[in-house]
C-alpha positions in Angstrom: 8.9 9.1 -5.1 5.0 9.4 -6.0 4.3 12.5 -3.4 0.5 11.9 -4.8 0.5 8.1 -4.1 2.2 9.2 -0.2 -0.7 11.9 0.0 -3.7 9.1 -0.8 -2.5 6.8 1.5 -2.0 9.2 4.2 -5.5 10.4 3.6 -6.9 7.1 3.9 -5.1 6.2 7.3 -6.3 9.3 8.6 -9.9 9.4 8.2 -10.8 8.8 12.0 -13.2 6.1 10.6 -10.7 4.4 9.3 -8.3 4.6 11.5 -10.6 2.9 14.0 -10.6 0.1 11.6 -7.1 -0.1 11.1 -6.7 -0.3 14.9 -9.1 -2.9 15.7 -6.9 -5.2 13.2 -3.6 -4.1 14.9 -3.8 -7.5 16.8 -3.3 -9.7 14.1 -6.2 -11.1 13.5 -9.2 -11.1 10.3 -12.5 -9.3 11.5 -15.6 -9.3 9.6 -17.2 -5.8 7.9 -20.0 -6.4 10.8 -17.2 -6.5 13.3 -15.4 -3.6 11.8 -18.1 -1.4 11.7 -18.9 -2.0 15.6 -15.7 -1.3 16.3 -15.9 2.1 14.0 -19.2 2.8 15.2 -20.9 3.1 12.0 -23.1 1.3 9.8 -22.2 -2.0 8.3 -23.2 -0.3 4.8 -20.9 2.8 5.3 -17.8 0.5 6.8 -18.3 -1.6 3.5 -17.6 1.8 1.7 -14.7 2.6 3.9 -12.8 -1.4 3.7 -13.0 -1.2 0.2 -11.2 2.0 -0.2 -8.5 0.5 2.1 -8.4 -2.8 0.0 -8.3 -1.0 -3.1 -4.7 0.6 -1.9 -3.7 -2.6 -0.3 -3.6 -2.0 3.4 -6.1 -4.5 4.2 -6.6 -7.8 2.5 -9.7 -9.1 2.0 -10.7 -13.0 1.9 -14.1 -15.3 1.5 -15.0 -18.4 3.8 -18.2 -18.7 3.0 -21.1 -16.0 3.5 -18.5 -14.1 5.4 -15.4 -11.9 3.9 -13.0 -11.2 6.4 -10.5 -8.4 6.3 -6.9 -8.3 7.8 -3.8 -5.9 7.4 -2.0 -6.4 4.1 1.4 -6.8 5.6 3.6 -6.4 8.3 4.7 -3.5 6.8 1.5 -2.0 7.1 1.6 -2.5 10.6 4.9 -1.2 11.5 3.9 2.1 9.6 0.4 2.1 12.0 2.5 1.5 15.3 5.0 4.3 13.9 2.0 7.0 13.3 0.9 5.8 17.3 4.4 6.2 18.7 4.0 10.0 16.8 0.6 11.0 18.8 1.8 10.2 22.3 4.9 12.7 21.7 2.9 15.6 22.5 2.3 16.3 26.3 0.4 15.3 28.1 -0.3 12.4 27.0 2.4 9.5 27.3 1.6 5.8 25.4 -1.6 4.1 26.1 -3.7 5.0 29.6 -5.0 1.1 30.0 -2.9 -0.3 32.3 -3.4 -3.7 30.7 -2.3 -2.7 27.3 1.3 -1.4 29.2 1.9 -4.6 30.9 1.2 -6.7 27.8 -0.3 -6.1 24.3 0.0 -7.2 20.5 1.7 -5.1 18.1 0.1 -6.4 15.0 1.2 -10.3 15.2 4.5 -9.7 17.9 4.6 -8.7 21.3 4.4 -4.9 22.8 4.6 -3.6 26.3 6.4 -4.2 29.3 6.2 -8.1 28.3 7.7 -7.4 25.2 10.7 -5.2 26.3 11.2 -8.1 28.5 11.6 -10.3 26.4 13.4 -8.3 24.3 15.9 -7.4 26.5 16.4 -11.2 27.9 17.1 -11.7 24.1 19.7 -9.4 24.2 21.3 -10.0 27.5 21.6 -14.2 26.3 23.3 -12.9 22.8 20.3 -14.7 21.2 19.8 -11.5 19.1 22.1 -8.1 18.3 20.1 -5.1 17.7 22.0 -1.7 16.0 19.5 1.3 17.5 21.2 3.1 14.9 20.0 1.5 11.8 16.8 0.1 13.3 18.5 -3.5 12.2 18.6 -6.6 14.3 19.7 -10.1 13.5 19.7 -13.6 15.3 22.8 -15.2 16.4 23.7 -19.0 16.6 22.8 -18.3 20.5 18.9 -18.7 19.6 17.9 -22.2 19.8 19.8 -22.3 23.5 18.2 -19.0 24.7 14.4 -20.2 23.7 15.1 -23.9 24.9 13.4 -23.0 28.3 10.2 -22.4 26.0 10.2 -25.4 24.1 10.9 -23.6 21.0 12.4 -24.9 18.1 13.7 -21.5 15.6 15.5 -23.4 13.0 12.7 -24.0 10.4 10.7 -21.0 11.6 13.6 -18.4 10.8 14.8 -20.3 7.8 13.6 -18.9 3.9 14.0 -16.4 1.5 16.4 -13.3 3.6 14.1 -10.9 1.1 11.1 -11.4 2.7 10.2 -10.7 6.1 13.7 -10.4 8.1 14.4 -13.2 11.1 13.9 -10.3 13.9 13.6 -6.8 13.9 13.5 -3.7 16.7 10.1 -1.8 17.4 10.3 1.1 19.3 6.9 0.3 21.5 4.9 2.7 21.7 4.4 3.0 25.5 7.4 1.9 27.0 10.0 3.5 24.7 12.0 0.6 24.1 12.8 -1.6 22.0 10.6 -5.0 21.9 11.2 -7.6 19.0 9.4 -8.1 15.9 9.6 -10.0 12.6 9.5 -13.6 12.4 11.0 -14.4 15.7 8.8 -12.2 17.4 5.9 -13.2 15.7 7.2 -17.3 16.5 7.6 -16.4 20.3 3.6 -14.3 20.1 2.1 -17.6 18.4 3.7 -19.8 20.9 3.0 -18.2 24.2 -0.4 -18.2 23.1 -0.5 -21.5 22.1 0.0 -22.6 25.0 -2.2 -20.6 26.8 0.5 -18.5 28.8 -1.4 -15.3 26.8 -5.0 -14.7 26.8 -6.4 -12.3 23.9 -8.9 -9.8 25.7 -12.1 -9.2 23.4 -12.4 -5.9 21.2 -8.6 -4.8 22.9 -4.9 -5.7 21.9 -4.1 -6.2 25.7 -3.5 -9.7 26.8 -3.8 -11.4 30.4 -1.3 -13.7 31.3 -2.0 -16.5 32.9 -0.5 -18.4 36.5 1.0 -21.1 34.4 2.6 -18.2 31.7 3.6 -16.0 34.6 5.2 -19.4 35.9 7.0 -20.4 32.4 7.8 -16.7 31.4 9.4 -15.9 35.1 11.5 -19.0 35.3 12.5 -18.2 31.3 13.5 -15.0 31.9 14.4 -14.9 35.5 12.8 -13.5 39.0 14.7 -9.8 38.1 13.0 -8.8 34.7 9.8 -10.3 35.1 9.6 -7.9 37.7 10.0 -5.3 35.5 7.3 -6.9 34.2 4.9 -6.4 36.9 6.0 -3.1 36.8 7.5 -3.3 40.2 
């Protein structure tokens, strides 16, 4: 274990200038130094300064289209170890997960969904044998039950959770950070994210990880999941 290599990285995360950064790109998406920089409040000169330190120990990843160089997180690794260090500062009183009512009901955890929205889902999940998670191990994995339990949202899983079992695992548990549940991450998670958005049932809020849902994906995610735990949704 490099105790040096821990120390630099921690250091880096927890420059609040940085961290600002880090949590504007929580939602998945590749923001520009301009963008970065608003969303630190600094200068585009001194965020330049700041992105390349982060690059350099591969947190972020940085590509070109043209005049424009757009950073993301490196991995979803990176991410997990971001929502871990937020799930640490709301453990001390008296404040409890995120204020923003929005961001309870419904929110992006790097490219999967958080908040009462997830845990739903989550727990559907569970309840239709789709997925078995050990809160032991922090493990999870997908049972042949998947493709029935997603039917109702036109999903197909098969070549989506298919590949190499090294890299990024079919599903994982995330403790969310506000509700203190489980929701569901890795590729299944992130499938489910893409495909509620895709069809327009989310809506991404500008400069926030909250998302609005929509009639039509309170319709679809309410008939999916059934009248009892999308009220639990609502927060009813």
């Amino acid at each position: 274990m490099n105790t040096n290599r821990i120390a630099h990285v921690a250091a880096l995360v927890g420059e609040p200038t940085r961290t600002a950064m880090l949590m504007a790109l929580m939602d998945g998406r590749a923001l520009t130094a301009r963008e970065l920089a608003d969303a630190a409040r600094i200068t585009p000169a001194t965020a330049s300064r700041h992105l390349a330190l982060l690059v350099e120990a591969s947190l972020l990843s940085v590509a070109h289209q043209g005049r424009h160089r757009y950073h993301r997180l490196a991995s979803p690794e990176v991410a997990r170890v971001l929502e871990g260090l937020m799930q640490l500062s709301t453990l001390a009183p008296p404040v409890v997960g995120p204020r923003n009512a929005s961001l309870r009901t419904a929110r992006t955890c790097y490219d999967h969904l958080a908040g009462r929205l997830g845990v739903a889902i989550a727990g559907h999940l569970l309840d239709a044998g789709a997925v078995v998670f050990d809160d032991e191990a922090l493990t999870a994995h997908v049972t042949d039950g998947v493709p029935a339990a997603l039917q109702g949202l036109g999903l197909e899983t098969g070549f989506a959770l298919a590949g190499n079992p090294h890299k990024r695992p079919p599903c994982r548990p995330c403790l969310d950070w506000s509700e203190r549940r489980m929701h569901l991450a890795g590729r299944l998670g992130a499938l489910i994210c893409h495909h509620c958005l895709e069809r327009g049932w989310l809506l991404r809020g500008q400069g926030t990880r909250a998302l609005t849902i929509t009639p039509p994906g309170a319709l679809a995610l309410r008939d999916w999941m059934g009248t009892a735990r999308w009220r639990s949704v609502l927060g009813d």
